[in-house]
Structure formats: C-alpha cells, structure tokens
TIGUDREN-622800 format. One line per 2 residues: number of its first residue (from 1); their letters; for each residue x, y, z of N, C-alpha, C. Coordinates in Angstrom, 1 decimal, padded with zeros to 4 digits, always signed. Example, Ala and Ser with C-alpha at 12.3 -4.5 7.8 and 13.67 -1.06 7.14 Angstrom:
1	AS	+013.2 -005.7 +007.8 +012.3 -004.5 +007.8 +013.2 -003.3 +007.8 | +012.8 -002.2 +007.1 +013.7 -001.1 +007.1 +012.9 +000.0 +007.9;
//
This chain:
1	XX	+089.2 +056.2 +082.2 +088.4 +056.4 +083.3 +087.0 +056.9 +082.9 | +086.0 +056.7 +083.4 +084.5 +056.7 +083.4 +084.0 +058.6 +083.4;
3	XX	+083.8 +059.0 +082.6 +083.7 +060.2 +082.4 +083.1 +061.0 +083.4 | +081.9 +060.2 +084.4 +081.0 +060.9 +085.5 +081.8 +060.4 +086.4;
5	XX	+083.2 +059.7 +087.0 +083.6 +059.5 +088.0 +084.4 +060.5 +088.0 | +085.2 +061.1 +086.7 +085.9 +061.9 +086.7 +085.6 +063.6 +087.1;
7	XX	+084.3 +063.4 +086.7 +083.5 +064.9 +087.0 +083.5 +064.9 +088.2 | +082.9 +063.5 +089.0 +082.7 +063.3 +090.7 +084.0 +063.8 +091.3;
9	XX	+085.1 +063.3 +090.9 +086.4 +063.4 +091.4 +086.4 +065.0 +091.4 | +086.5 +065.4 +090.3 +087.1 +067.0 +089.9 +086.1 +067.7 +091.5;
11	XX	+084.8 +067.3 +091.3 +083.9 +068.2 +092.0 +084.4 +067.9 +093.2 | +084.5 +066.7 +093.9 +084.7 +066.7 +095.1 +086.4 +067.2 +095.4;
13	XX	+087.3 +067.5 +094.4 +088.6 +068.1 +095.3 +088.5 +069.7 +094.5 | +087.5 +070.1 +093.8 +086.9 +072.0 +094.0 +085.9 +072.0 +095.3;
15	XX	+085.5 +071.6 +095.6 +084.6 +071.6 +097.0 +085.5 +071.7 +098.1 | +086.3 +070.6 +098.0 +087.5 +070.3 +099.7 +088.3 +071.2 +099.3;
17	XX	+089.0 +072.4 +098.3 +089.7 +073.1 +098.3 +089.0 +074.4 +098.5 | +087.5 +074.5 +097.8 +086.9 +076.0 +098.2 +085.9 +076.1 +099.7;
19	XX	+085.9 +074.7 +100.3 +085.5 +074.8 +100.9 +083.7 +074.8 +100.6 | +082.6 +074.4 +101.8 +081.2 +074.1 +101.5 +080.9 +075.2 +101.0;
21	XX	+081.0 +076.5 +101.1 +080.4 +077.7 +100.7 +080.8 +078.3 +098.9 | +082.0 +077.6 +098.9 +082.9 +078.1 +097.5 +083.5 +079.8 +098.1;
23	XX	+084.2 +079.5 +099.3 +084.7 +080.8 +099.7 +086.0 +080.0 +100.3 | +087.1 +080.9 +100.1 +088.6 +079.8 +100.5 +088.4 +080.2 +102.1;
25	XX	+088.4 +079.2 +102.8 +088.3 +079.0 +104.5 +089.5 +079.7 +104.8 | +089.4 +080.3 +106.1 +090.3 +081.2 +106.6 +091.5 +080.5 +107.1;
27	XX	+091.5 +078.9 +107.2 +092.5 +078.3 +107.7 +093.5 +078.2 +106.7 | +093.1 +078.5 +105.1 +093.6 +078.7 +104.0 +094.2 +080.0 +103.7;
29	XX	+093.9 +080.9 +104.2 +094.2 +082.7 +104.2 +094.6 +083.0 +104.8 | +096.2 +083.4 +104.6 +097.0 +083.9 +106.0 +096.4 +085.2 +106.5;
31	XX	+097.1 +085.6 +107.5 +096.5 +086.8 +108.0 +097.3 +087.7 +107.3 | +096.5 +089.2 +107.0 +097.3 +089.7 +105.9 +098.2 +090.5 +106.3;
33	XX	+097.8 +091.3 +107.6 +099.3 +091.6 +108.2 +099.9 +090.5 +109.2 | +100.2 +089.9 +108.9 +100.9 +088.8 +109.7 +102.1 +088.9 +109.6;
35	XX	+102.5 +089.1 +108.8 +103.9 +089.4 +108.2 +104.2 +090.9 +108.9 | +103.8 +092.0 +108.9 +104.1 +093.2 +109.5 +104.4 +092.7 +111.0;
37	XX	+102.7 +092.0 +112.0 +103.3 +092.1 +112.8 +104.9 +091.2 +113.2 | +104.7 +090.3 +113.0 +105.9 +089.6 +113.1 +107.4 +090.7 +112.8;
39	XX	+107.2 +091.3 +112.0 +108.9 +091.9 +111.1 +108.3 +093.3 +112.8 | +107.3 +093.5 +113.4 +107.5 +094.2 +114.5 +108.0 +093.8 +115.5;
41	XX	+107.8 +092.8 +115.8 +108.1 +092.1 +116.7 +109.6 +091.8 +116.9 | +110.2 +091.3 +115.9 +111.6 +090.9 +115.6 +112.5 +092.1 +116.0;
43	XX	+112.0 +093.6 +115.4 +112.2 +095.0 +116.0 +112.2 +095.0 +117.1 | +111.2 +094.6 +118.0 +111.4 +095.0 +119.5 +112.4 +094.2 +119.8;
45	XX	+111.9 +092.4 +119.5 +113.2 +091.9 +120.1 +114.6 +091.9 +120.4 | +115.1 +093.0 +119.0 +116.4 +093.5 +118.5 +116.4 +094.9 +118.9;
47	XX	+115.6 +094.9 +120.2 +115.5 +096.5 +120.7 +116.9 +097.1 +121.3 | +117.6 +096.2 +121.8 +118.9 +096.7 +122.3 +119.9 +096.7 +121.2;
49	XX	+119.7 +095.7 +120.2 +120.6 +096.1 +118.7 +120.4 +097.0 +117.5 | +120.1 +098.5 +117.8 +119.6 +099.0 +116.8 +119.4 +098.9 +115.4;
51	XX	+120.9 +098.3 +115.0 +121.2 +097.7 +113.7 +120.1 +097.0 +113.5 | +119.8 +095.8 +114.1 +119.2 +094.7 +113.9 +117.8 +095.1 +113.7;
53	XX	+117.2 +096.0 +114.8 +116.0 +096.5 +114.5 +115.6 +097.2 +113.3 | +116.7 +098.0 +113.5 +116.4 +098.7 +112.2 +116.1 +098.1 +110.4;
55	XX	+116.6 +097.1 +110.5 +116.3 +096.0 +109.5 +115.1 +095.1 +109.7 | +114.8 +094.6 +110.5 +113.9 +094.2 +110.7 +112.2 +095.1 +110.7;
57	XX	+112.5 +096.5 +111.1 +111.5 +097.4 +110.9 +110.9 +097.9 +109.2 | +112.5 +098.4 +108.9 +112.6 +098.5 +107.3 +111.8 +097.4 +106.1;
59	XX	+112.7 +096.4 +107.1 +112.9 +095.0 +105.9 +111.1 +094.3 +106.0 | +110.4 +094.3 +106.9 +109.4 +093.4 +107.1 +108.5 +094.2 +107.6;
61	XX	+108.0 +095.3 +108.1 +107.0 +095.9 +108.3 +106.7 +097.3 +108.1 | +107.9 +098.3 +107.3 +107.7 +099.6 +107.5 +106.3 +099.6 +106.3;
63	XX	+106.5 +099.6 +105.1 +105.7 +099.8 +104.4 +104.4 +098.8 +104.1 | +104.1 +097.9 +104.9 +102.9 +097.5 +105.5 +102.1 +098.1 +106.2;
65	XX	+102.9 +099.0 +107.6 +102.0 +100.3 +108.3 +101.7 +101.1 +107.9 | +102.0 +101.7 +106.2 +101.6 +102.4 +105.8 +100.0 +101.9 +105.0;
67	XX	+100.3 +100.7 +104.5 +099.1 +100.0 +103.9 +098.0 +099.6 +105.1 | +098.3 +099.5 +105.8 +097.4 +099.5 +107.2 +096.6 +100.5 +107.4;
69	XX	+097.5 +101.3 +107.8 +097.1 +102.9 +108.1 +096.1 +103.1 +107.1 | +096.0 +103.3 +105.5 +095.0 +103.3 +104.4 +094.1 +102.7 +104.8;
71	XX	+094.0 +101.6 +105.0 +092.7 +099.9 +105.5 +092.3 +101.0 +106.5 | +093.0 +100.9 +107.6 +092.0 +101.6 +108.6 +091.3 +103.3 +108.4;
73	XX	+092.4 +104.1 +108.0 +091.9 +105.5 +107.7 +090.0 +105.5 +107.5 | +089.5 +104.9 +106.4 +088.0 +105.3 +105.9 +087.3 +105.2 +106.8;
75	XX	+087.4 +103.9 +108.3 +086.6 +103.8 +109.1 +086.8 +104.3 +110.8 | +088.1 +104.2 +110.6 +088.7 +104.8 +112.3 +090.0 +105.5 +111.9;
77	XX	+090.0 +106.8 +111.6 +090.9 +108.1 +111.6 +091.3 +107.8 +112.5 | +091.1 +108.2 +113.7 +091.9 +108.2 +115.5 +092.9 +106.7 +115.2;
79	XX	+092.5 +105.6 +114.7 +093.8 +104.6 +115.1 +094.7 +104.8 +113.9 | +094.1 +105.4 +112.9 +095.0 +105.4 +111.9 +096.1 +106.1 +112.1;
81	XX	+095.7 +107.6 +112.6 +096.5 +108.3 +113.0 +097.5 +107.8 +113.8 | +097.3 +107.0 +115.3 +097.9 +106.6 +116.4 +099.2 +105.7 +115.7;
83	XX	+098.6 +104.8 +114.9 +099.4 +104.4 +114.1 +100.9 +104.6 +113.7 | +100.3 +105.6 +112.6 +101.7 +106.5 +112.1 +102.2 +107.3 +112.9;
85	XX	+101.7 +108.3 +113.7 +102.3 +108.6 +115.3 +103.1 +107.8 +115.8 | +102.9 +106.3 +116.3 +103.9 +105.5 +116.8 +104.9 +104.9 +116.0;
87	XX	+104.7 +105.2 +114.3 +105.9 +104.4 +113.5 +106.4 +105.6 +113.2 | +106.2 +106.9 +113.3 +106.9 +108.0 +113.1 +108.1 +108.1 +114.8;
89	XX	+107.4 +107.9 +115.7 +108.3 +108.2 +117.0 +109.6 +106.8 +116.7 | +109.0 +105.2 +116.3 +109.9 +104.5 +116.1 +110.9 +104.8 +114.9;
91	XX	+110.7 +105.9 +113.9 +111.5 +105.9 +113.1 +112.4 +106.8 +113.2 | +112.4 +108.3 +114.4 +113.2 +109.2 +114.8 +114.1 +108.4 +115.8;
93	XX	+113.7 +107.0 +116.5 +114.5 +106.1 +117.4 +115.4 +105.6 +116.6 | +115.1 +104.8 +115.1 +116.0 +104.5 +114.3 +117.1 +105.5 +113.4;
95	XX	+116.7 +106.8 +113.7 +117.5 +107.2 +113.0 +118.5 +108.2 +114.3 | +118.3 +108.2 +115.2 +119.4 +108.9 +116.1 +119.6 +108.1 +117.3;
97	XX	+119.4 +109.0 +118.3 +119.4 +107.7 +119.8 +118.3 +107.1 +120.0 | +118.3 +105.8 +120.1 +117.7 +105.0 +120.2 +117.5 +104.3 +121.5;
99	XX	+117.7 +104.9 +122.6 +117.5 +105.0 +124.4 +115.9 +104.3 +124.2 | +114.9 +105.1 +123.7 +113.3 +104.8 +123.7 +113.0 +103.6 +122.7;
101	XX	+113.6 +103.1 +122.1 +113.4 +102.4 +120.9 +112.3 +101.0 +121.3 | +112.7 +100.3 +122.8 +111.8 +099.2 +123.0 +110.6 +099.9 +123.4;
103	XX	+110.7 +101.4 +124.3 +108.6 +101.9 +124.6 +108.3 +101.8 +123.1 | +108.7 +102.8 +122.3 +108.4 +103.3 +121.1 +107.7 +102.0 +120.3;
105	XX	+108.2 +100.9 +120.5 +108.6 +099.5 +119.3 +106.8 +098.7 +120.1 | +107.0 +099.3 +121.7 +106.0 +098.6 +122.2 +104.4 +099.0 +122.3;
107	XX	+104.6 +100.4 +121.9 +103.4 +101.7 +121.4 +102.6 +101.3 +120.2 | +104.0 +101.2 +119.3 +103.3 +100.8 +117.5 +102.9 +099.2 +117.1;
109	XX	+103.5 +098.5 +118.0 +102.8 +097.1 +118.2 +101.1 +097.2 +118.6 | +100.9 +097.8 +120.0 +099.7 +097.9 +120.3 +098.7 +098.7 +119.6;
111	XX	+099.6 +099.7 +118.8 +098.7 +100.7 +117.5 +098.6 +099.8 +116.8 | +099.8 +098.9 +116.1 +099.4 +098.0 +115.1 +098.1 +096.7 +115.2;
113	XX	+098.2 +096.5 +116.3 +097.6 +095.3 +116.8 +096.2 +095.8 +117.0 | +095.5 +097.5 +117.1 +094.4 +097.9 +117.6 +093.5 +098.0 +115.9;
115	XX	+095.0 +098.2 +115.2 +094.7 +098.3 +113.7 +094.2 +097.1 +112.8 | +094.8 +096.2 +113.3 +094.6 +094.8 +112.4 +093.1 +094.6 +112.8;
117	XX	+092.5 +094.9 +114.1 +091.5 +094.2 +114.5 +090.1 +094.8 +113.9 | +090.8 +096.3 +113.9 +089.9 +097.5 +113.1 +089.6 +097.3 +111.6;
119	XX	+090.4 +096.1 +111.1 +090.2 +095.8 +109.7 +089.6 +094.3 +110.2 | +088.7 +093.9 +111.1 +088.0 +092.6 +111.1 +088.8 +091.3 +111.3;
121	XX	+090.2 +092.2 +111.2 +091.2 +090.6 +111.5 +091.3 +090.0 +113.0 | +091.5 +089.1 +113.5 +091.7 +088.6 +115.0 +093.0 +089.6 +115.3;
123	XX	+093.1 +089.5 +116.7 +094.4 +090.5 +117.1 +094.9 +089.4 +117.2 | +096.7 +089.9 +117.2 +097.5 +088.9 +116.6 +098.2 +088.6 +118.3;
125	XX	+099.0 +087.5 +118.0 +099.2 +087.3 +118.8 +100.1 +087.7 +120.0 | +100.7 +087.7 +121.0 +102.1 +088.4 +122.0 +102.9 +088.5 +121.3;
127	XX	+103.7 +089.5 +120.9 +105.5 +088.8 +120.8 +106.1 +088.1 +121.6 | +106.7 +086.9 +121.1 +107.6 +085.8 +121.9 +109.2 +086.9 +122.3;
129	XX	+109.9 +086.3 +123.0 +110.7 +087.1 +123.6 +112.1 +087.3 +122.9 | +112.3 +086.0 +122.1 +113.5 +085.7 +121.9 +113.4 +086.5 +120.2;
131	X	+114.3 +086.9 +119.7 +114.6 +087.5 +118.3 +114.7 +086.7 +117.3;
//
C-alpha cells in the first residue's frame, strides 16, 4: 500500500475517533455517574424488597455517592452535604425498618440528581418503574 494513502487512512480514522477538535465527543463518554444513578434507581424500585434494595444500593451506587459528594463538596457544600444526609437516612432504612425506605430512596435520587448537574453533567434521567 502507497505510504501517503496509508497516513491519509491512519489520519482520517484518528480524526473520526477523536472527533474535529481531538477531544473524545460526549456521545463517546458515558456519563460518569450513570451507573450510580441507575444502581439508585433499581433501589427504589426494590423499595418494597429490602433485600433487594439493599444490594442494589451497596452493590451499584453506595460508594459512588461518596465520590460525588467529593466532585461536588469544593464548589456547593449545601448539596454535598444534602447528599450524604439522604444516603445516610437511606442507610439507617437499610439497616432496621425499612417503612421509609421508597421517601428516603426518592430524597437521595433528587440529591443525587441536583449533584450530578452540579458537576456540569446533564440531569439524568426519571426512574423507569419496573426493577
């Protein structure tokens, strides 16, 4: 193969992968708590199975709200705080009666969700209903 077609080639699939700017396009970059909110969500929806929530809280978003909470702390204290406030009240639901567990589950969603945005991210989307 032709040495300058081959450079043409290389350049044009580093361009289509970094995109016109050489910065990876956001359609390429998940959202970085995307995964938190979701493992929240799953929680609520397993709001009547504590078991279930409780794994789903543990397993997929407890120690993301902590990494959150950091991201946001330097520039908005008050959500930060609100934050752990509402994953602290969901975690006293997981560990005794769990009567409050869907407000609680539906508190630290809307902390989490005031949080992601507070780090420049889009707010994420509803929770779907089904678990």
């Amino acid at each position: 193969m032709n040495p300058l077609r081959t450079l043409g080639v290389l350049l044009l699939v580093m361009a289509t992968a970094c995109g016109a700017n050489g910065k990876t396009t956001s359609a390429a970059r998940p959202a970085p708590y995307a995964g938190l909110y979701r493992g929240l969500c799953a929680a609520r929806a397993n709001a009547a199975r504590p078991t279930a929530a409780r794994r789903a809280f543990f397993d997929r978003a407890h120690q993301s709200i902590h990494e959150l909470a950091a991201a946001v702390a330097a520039s908005d204290r008050a959500t930060a705080g609100r934050l752990l406030e509402a994953k602290q009240a969901v975690e006293r639901d997981l560990a005794g009666d769990a009567t409050g567990l869907g407000v609680d589950l539906d508190r630290l969603l809307a902390a989490a969700s005031r949080a992601i945005v507070v780090t420049g991210e889009p707010s994420p989307q509803p929770c779907q209903e089904a678990p």
